[in-house]
C-alpha positions, 0 to 999 in steps of 0.5 A, a space after each residue: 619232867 621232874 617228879 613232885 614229891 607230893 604228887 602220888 602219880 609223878 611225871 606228868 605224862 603217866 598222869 595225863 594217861 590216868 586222867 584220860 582213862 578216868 574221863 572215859 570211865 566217866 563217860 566223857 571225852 574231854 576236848 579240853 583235857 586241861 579243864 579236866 585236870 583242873 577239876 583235880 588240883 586243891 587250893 592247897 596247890 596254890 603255892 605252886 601256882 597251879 589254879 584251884 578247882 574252887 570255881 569249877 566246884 561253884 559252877 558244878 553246884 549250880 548245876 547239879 541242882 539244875 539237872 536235880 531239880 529238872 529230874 526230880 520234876 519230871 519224876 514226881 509229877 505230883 509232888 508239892 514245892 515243899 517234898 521236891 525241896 527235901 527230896 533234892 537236898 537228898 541227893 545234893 547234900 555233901 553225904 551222898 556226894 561224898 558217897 559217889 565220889 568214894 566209889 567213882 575213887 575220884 580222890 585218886 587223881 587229887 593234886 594237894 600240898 603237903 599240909 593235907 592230913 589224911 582225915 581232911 583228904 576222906 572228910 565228907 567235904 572235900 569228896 563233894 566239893 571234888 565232884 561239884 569241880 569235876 561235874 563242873 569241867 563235864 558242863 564247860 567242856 561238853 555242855 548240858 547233854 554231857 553234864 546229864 549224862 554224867 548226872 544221870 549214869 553216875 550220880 542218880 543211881 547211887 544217891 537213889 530220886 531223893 526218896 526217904 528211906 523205908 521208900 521203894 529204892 530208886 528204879 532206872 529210867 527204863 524200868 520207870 518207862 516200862 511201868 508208865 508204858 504199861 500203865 498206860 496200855 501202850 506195851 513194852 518200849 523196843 531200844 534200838 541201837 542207830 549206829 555208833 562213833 568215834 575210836 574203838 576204845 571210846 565209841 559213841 552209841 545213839 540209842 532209840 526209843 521205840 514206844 507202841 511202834 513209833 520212834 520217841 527220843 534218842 540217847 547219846 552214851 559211851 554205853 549202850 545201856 547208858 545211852 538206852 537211860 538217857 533215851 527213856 528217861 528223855 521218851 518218859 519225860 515227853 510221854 508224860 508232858 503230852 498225857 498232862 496237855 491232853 488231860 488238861 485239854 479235856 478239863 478245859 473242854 469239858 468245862 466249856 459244854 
C-alpha cells in the first residue's frame, strides 16, 4: 500500500481497523464497511477520484428529521405544529450536530485534500455535515431500526428533546416511562435481558420491557442499557397511543348517550 501524505492514518488496512472500531463505538456492524468509509471522504478528495460524502449528508439530513420529528411527536403529545417546528430545529440545526460530532471525534477518521485549513476542518458545518453522511451510511446500511438507534443512543442525549433552555433537561426514555407508568398506576417497568448474539467483541442484546407483568416491546442494541432505551422508548410510545385511543373512545361514547 502506499502511504497518502494527506492522510493522518496511512495505510489502508490500519484504517479500515480504526473505521471498524468506530462503527462499534457507534453501535452499528457494518455489512457494507465501503459505505462506512464513504461517509468520511471530503469533496475536497475529488481529485483523487474518491466519491464524496455529499450524498450520504443529503440522504443523512432527510433522516435525521424524520427520526426527530417522530420523537418529538410521541414526546410532547400535546404540542402545537408551531412548538415541534422550534423544538426540532433544536436538535438539527449545524450547532448541536457539530457538538455531537466533536464528542463522538468523528473528524478522526476524515479523509480530506491538502487545501483544508484547520479553521474549515472544526467549522460548525463540516461537523454536521459529517454526521448527516455518517447517519446517512447507518439507514443504507441497516435500515430504519439501526438509523434510530443511533439517533436514539447518540444524538438525543447530547443535543437534549429540543427544549428551551431554562427548561428541565432531557430525561432518557426509561425514566420517561417510569414517570408515565407511574403517573398512570401501573408500577415500575421490569427490563428483562432475552438473549444476545453475534462475536463476543460486538454482541447483539434483545431487551424486553416488562409493564404491570405484561410483556411490552423489545429493543435491539450493542448495549444493554441501549437497547433497555430503545424498548422503553418503543413501550412509552405504544402506552401512550392506546390511553389517547381509549380517551377518544370515551369521548365518542359519552357523546352519543
Amino acid at each position: 500500500m502506499t502511504k497518502r501524505p494527506d492522510s493522518p492514518h496511512g495505510d489502508a488496512a490500519p484504517r479500515d481497523q480504526s473505521l471498524k472500531k468506530l462503527a462499534t463505538r457507534l453501535g452499528h456492524e457494518f455489512r457494507d464497511p465501503d459505505l462506512f468509509a464513504r461517509a468520511f471522504v471530503h469533496s475536497s478528495m475529488g481529485n483523487e477520484g474518491k466519491r464524496s460524502n455529499e450524498r450520504l449528508e443529503f440522504l443523512g439530513d432527510a433522516v435525521l428529521e424524520l427520526i426527530v420529528s417522530d420523537h418529538l411527536f410521541r414526546t410532547f403529545p400535546d404540542a402545537a405544529e408551531g412548538q415541534l417546528t422550534d423544538r426540532r430545529q433544536r436538535i438539527v440545526s449545524k450547532p448541536p450536530l457539530a457538538k455531537v460530532a466533536r464528542e463522538l471525534e468523528l473528524i478522526s477518521m476524515l479523509e480530506h485534500g491538502r487545501g483544508l485549513t484547520g479553521d474549515e476542518l472544526e467549522s460548525e458545518r463540516l461537523q454536521a455535515n459529517l454526521l448527516e453522511a455518517v447517519l446517512g451510511a447507518i439507514w443504507l446500511d441497516g435500515g430504519l431500526t439501526a438509523a434510530k438507534r443511533f439517533v436514539h443512543c447518540e444524538v438525543l442525549p447530547r443535543t437534549g428533546d429540543g427544549r428551551p433552555d431554562g427548561e428541565k433537561s432531557f430525561r432518557d426514555p426509561k425514566s420517561r416511562l417510569l414517570h408515565w407508568c407511574q403517573a398512570h398506576r401501573l408500577g415500575q417497568p421490569k427490563y428483562q435481558t432475552l438473549g444476545s448474539r453475534g462475536p463476543e467483541h460486538q454482541r447483539v442484546f434483545e431487551v424486553a420491557v416488562l409493564v404491570d407483568g405484561e410483556e411490552r416491546e423489545r429493543g435491539e442494541a450493542t448495549s444493554k442499557q441501549a437497547a433497555e432505551m430503545l424498548a422503553a422508548e418503543a413501550t412509552l410510545a405504544a402506552l401512550q397511543r392506546e390511553r389517547q385511543a381509549n380517551d377518544a373512545e370515551t369521548e365518542s361514547t359519552a357523546q352519543s348517550d
